[in-house]
N, CA, C and O atoms as CSV, one atom per row, in Angstrom:
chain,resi,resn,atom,element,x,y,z
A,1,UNK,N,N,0.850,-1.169,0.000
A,1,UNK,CA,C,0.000,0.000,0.000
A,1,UNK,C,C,0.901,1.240,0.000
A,1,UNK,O,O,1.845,1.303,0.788
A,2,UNK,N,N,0.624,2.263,-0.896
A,2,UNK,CA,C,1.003,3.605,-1.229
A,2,UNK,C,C,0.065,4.455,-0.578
A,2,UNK,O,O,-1.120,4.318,-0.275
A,3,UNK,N,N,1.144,5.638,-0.401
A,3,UNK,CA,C,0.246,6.706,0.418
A,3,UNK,C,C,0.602,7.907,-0.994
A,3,UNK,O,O,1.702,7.968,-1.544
A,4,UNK,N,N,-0.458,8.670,-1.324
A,4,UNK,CA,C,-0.144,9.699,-1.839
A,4,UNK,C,C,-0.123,11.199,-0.721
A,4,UNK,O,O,-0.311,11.318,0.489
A,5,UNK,N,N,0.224,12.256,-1.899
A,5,UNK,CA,C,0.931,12.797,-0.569
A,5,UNK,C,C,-0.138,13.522,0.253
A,5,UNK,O,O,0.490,13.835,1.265
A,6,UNK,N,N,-1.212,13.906,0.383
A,6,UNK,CA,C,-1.891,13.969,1.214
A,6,UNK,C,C,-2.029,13.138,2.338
A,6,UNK,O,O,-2.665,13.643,3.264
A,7,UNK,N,N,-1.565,11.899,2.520
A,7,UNK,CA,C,-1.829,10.975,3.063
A,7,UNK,C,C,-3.225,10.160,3.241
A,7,UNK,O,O,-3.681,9.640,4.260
A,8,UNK,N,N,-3.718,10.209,2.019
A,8,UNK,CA,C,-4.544,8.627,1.891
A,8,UNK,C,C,-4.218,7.543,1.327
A,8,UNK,O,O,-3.096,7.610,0.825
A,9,UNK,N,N,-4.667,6.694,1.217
A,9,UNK,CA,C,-4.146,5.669,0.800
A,9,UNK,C,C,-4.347,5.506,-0.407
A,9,UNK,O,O,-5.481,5.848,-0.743
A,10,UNK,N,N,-3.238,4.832,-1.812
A,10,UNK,CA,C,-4.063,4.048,-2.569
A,10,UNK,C,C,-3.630,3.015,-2.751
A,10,UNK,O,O,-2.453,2.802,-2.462
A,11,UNK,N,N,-4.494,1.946,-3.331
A,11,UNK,CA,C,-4.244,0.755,-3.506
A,11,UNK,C,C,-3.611,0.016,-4.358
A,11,UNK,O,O,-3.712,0.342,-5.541
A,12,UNK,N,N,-2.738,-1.246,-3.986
A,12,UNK,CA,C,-1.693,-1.313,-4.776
A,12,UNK,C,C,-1.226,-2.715,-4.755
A,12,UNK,O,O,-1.265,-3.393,-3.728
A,13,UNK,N,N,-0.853,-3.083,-5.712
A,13,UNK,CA,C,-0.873,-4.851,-5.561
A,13,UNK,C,C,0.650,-5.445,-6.417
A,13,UNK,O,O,1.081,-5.309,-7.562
A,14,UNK,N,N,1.125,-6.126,-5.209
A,14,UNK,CA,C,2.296,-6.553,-6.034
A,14,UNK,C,C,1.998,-7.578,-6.852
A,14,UNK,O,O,0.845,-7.912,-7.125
A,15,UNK,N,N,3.165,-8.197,-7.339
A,15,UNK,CA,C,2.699,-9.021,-8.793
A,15,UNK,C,C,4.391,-9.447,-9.034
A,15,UNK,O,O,5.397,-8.766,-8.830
A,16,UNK,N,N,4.264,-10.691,-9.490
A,16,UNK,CA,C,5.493,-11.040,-10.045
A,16,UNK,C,C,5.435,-10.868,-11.450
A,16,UNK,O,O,4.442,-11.154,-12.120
A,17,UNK,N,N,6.629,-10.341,-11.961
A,17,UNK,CA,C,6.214,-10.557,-13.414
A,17,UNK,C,C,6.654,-11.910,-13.849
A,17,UNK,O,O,7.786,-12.385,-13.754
A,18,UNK,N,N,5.561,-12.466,-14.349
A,18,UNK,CA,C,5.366,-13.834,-14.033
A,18,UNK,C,C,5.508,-14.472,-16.007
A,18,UNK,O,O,4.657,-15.214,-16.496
A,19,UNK,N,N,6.559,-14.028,-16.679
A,19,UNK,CA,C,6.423,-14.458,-17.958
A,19,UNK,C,C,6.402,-13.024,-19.087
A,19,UNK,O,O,6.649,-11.822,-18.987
A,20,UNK,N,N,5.898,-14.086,-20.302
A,20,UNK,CA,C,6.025,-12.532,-21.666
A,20,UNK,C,C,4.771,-11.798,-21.622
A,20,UNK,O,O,4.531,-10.708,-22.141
A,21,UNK,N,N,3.902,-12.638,-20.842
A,21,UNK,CA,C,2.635,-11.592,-21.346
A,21,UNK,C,C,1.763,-10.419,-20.280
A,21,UNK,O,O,0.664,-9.883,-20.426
A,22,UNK,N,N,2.776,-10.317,-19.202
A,22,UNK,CA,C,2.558,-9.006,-18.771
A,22,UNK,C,C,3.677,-8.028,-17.963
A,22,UNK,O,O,4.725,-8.315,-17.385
A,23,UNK,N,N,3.196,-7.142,-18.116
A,23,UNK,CA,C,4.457,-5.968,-17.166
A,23,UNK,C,C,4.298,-5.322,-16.349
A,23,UNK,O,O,3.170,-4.832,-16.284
A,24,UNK,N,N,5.298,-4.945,-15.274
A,24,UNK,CA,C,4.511,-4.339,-14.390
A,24,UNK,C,C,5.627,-3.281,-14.186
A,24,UNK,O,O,6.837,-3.465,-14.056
A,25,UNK,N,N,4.533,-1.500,-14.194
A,25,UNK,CA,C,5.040,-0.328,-14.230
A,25,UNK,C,C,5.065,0.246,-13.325
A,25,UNK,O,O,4.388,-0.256,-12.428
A,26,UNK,N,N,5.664,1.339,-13.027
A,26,UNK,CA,C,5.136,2.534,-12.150
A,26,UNK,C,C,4.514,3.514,-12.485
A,26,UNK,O,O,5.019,4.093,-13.447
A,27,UNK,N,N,3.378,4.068,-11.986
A,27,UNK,CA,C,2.325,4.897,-12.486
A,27,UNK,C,C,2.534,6.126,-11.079
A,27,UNK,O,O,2.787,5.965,-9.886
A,28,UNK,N,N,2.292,7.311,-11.897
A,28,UNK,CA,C,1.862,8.767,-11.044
A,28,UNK,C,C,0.907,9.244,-11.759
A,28,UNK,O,O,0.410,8.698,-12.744
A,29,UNK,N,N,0.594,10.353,-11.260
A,29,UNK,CA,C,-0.384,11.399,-11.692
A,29,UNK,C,C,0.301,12.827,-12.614
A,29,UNK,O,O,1.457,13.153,-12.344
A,30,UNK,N,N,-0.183,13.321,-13.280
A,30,UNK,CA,C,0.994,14.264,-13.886
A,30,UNK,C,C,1.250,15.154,-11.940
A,30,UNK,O,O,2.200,15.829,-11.544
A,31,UNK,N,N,0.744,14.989,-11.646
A,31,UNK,CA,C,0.447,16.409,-10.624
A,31,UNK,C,C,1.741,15.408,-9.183
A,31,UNK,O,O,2.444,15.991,-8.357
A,32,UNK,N,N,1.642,14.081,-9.349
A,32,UNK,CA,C,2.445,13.220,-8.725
A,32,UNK,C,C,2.573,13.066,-7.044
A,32,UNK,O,O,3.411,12.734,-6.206
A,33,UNK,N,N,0.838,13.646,-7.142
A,33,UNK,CA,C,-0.164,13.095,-5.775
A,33,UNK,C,C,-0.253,11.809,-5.511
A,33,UNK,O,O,-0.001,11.365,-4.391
A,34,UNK,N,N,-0.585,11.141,-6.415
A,34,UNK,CA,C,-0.899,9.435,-6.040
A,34,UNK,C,C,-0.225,8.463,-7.342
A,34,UNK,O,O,-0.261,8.772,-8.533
A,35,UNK,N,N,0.266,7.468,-6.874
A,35,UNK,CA,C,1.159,6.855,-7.945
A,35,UNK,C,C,0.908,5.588,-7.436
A,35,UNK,O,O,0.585,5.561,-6.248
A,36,UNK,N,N,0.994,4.209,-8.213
A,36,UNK,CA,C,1.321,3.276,-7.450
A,36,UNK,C,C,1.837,2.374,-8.494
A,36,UNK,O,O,2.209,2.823,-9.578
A,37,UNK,N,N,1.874,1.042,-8.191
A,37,UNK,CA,C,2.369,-0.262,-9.230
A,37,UNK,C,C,1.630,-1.018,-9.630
A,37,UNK,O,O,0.693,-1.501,-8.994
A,38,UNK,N,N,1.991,-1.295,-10.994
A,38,UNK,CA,C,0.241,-1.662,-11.831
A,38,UNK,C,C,1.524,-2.788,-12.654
A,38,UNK,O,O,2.682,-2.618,-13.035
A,39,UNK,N,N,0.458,-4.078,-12.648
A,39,UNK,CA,C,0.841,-5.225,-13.679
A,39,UNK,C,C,-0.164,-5.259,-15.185
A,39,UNK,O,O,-1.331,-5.638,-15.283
A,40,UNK,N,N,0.308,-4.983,-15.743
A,40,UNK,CA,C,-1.168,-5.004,-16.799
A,40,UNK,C,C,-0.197,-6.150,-17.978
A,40,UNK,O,O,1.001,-6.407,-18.099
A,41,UNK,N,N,-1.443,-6.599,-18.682
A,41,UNK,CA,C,-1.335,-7.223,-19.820
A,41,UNK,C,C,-0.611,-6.901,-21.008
A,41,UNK,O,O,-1.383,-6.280,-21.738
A,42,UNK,N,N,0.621,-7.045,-21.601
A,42,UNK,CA,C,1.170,-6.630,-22.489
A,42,UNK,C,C,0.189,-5.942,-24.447
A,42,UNK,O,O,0.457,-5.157,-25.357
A,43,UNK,N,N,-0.554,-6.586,-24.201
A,43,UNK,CA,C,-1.800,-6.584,-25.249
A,43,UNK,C,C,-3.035,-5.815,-25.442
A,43,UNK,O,O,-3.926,-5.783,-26.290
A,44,UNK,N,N,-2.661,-4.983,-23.939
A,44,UNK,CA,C,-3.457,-3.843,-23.700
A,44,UNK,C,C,-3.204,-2.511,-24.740
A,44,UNK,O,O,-2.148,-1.903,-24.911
A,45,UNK,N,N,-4.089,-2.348,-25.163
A,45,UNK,CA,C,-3.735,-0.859,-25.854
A,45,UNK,C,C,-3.761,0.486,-24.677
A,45,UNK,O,O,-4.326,0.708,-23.605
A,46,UNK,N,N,-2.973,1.070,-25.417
A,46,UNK,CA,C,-2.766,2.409,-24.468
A,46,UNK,C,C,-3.772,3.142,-23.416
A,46,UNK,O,O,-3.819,3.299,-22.195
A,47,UNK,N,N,-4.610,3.533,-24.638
A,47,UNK,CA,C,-5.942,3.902,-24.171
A,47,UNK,C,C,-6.540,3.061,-23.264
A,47,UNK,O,O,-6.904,3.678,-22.263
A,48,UNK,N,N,-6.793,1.814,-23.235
A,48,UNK,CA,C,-7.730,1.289,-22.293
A,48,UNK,C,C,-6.467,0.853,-20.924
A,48,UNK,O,O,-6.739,0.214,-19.907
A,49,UNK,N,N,-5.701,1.169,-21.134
A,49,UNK,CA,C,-4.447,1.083,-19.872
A,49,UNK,C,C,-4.370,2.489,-19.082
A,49,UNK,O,O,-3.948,2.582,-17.929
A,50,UNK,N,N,-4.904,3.730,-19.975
A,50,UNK,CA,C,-4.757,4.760,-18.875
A,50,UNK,C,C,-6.069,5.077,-18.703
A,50,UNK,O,O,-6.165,6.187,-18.179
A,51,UNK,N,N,-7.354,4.453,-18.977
A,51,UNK,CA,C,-8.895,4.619,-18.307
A,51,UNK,C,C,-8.713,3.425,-17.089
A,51,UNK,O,O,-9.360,3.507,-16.045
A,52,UNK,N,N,-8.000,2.593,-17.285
A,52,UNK,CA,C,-8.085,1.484,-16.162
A,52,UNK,C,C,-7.319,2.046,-14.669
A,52,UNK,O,O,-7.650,1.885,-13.494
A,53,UNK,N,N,-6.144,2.776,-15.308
A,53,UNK,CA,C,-5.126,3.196,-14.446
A,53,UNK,C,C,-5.871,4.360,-13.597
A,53,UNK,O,O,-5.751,4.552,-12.387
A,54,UNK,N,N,-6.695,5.116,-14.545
A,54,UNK,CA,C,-6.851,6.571,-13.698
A,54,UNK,C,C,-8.190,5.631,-12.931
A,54,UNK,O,O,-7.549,5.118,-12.014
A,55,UNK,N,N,-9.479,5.166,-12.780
A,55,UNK,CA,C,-10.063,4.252,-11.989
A,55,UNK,C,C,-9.244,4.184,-10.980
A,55,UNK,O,O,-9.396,5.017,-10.087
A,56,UNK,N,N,-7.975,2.997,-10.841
A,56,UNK,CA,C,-7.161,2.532,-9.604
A,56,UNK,C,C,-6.842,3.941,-8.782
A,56,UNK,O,O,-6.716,3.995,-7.559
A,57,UNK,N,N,-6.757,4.862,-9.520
A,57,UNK,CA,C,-5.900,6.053,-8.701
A,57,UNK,C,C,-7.005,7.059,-8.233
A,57,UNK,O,O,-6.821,8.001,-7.462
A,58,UNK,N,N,-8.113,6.722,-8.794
A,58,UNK,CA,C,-9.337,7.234,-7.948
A,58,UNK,C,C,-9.752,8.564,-8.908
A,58,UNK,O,O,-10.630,9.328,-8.508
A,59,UNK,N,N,-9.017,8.813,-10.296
A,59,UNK,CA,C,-9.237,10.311,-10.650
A,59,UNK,C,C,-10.627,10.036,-11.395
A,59,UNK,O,O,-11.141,8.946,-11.647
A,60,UNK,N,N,-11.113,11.380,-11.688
A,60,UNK,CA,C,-12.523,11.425,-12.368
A,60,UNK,C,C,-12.355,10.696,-13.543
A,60,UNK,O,O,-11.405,10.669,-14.325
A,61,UNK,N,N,-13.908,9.843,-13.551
A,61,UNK,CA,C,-14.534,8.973,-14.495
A,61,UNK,C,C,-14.763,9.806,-15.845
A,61,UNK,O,O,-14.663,9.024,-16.791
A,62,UNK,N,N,-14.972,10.811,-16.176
A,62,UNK,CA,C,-15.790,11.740,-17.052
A,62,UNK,C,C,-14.572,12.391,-18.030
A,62,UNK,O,O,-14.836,13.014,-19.058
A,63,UNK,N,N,-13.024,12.119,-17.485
A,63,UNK,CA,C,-11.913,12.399,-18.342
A,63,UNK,C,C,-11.091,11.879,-19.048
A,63,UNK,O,O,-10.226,11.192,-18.504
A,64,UNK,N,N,-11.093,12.034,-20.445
A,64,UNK,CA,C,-10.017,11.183,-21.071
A,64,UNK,C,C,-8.712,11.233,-20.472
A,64,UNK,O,O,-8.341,12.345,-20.096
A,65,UNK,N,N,-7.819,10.102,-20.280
A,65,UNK,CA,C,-5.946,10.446,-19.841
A,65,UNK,C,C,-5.226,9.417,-21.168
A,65,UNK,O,O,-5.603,8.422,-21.788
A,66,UNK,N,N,-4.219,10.138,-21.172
A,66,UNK,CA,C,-3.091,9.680,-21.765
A,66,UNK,C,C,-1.980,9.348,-20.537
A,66,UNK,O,O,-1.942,9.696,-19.356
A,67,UNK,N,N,-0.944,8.372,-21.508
A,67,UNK,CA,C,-0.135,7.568,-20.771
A,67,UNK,C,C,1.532,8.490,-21.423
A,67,UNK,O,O,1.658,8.494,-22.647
A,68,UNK,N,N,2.338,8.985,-20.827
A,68,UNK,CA,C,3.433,9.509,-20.817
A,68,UNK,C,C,4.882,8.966,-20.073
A,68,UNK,O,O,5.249,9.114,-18.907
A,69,UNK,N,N,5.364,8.472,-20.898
A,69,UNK,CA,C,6.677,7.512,-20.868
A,69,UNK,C,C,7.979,8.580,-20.185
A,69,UNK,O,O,8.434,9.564,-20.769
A,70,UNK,N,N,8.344,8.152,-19.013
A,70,UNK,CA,C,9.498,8.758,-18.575
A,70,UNK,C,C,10.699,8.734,-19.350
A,70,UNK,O,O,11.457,9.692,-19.506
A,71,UNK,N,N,10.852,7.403,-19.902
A,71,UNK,CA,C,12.064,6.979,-20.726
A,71,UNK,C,C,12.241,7.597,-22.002
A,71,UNK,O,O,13.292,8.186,-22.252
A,72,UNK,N,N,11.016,7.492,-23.098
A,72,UNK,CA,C,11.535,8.606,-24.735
A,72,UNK,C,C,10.375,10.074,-24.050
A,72,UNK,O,O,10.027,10.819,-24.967
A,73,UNK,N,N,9.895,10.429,-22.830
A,73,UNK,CA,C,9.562,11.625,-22.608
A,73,UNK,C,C,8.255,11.797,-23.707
A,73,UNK,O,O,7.736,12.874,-24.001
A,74,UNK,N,N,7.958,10.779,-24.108
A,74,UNK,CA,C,6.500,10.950,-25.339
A,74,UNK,C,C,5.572,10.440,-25.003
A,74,UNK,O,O,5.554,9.505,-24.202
A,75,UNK,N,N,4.529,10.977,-25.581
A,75,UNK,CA,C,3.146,9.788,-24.891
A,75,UNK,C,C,2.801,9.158,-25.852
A,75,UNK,O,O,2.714,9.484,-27.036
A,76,UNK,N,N,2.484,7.711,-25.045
A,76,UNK,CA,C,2.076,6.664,-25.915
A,76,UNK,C,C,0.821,6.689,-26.564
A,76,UNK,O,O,-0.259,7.161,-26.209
A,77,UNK,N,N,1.278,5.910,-27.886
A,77,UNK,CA,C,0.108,5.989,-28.909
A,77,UNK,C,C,-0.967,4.589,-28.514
A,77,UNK,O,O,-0.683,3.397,-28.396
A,78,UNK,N,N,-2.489,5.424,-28.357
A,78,UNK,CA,C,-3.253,5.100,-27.850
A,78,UNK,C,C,-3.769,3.842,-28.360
A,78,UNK,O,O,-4.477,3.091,-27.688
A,79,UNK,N,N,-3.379,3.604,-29.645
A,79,UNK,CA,C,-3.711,3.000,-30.866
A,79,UNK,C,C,-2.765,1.472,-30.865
A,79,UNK,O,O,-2.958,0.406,-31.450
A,80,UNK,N,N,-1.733,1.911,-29.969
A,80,UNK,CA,C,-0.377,0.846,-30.001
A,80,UNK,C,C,-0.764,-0.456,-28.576
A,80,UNK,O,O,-1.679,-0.326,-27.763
A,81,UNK,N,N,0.021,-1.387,-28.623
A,81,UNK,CA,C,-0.358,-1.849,-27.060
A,81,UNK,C,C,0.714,-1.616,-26.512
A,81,UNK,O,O,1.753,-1.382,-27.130
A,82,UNK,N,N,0.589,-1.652,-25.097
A,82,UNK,CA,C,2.054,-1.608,-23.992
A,82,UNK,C,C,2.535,-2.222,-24.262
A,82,UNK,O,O,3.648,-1.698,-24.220
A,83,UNK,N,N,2.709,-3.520,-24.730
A,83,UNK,CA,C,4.030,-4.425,-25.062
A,83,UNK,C,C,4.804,-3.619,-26.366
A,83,UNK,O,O,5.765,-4.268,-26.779
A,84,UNK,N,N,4.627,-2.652,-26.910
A,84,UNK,CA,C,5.280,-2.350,-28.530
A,84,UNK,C,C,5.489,-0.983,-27.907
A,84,UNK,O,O,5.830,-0.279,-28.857
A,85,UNK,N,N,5.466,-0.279,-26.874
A,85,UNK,CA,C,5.398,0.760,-26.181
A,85,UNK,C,C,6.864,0.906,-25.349
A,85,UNK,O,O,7.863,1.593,-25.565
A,86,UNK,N,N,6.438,-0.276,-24.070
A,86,UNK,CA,C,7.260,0.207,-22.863
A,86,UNK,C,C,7.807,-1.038,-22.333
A,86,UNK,O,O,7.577,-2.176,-22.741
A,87,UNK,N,N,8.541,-0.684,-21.395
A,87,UNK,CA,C,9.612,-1.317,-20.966
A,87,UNK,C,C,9.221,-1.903,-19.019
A,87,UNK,O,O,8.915,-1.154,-18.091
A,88,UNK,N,N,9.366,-3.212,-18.982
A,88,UNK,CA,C,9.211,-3.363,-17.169
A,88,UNK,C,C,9.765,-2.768,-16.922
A,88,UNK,O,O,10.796,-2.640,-17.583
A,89,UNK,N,N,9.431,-1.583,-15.305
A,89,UNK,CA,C,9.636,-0.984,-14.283
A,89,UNK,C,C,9.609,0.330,-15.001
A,89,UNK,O,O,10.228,1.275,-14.514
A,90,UNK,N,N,8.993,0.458,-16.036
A,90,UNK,CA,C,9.494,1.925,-16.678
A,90,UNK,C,C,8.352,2.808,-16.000
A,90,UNK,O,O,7.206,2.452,-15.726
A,91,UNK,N,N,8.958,4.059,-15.797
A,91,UNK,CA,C,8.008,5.018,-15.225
A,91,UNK,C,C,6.593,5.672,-15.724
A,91,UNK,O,O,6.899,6.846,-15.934
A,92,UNK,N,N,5.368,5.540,-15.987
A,92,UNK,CA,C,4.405,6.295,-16.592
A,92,UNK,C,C,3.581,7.335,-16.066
A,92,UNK,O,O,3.067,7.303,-14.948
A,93,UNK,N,N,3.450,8.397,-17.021
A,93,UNK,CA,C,2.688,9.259,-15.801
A,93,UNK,C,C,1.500,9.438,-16.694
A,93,UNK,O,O,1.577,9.640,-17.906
A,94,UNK,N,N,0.034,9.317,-15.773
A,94,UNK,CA,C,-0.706,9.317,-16.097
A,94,UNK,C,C,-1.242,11.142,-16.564
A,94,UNK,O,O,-1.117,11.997,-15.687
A,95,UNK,N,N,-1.593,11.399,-17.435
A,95,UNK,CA,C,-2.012,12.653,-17.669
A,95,UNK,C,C,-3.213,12.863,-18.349
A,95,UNK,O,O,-3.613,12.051,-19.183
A,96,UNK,N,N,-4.168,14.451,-17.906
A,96,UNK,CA,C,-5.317,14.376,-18.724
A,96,UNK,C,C,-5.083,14.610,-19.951
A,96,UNK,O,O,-4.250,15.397,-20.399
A,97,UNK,N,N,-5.920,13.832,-20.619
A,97,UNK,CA,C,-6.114,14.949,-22.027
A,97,UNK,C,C,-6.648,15.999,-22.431
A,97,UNK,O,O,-7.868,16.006,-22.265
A,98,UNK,N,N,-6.114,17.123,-23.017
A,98,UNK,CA,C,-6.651,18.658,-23.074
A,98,UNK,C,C,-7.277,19.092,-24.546
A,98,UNK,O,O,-6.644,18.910,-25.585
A,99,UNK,N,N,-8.388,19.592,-24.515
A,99,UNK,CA,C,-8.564,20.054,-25.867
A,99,UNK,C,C,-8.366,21.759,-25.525
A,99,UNK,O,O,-8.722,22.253,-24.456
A,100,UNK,N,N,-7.761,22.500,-26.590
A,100,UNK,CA,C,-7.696,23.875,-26.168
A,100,UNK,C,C,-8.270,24.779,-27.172
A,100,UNK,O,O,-8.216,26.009,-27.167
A,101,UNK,N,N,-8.962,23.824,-28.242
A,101,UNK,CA,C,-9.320,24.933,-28.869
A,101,UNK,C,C,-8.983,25.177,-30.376
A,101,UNK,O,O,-8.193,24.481,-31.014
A,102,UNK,N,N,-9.628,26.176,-30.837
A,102,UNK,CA,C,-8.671,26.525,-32.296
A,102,UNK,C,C,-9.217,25.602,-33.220
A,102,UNK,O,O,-8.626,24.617,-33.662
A,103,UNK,N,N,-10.351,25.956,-33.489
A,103,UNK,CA,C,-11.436,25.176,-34.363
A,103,UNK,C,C,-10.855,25.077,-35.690
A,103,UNK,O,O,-11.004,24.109,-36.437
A,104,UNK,N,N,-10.150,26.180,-35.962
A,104,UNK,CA,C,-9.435,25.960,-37.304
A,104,UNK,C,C,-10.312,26.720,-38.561
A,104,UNK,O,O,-10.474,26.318,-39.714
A,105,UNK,N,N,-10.734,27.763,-38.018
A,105,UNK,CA,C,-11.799,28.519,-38.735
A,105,UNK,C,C,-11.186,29.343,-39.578
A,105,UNK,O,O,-11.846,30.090,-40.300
């Protein structure tokens, strides 16, 4: 169990990496309040790895997030799976996605 820094708890489950078909990362928040260790399925696509992730970490249901790689500093393509992505123990930070605008008129 992880404490983020407020001090609540979140929940957190170890895992062996137990073979090729899954990995297990470290996850934060861009803001790097609550983080913990996540085993997921190598076959997962991006996208449904950072709606699962932000759930565990308790952030709002109603926001898209992207997944942002400590190691090439890029965010992963949503479209790709984590196994063609990232690396065991590699750092990810979970971030929202922003629309800002600029209709293009």
């Amino acid at each position: 169990m992880e404490q983020n820094l407020n001090g609540t708890s979140v929940a957190t489950e170890a895992h062996d990496e137990g073979g090729g078909d899954t990995l297990t990362v470290e996850v934060q928040t861009v803001t790097r309040s609550r983080r913990c260790t996540a085993t997921l399925h190598r076959d997962v696509h991006a996208d449904a790895a950072a709606a699962t992730l932000a759930a565990r970490l308790q952030l709002p249901a109603n926001t898209p997030y992207a997944l942002r790689s400590s190691r090439t500093a890029g965010f992963l393509d949503d479209a790709r799976t984590l196994g063609e992505q990232v690396t065991p123990g590699e750092r990810l930070t979970l971030t929202p996605k922003s629309h800002l605008g600029g209709g293009g008129d």
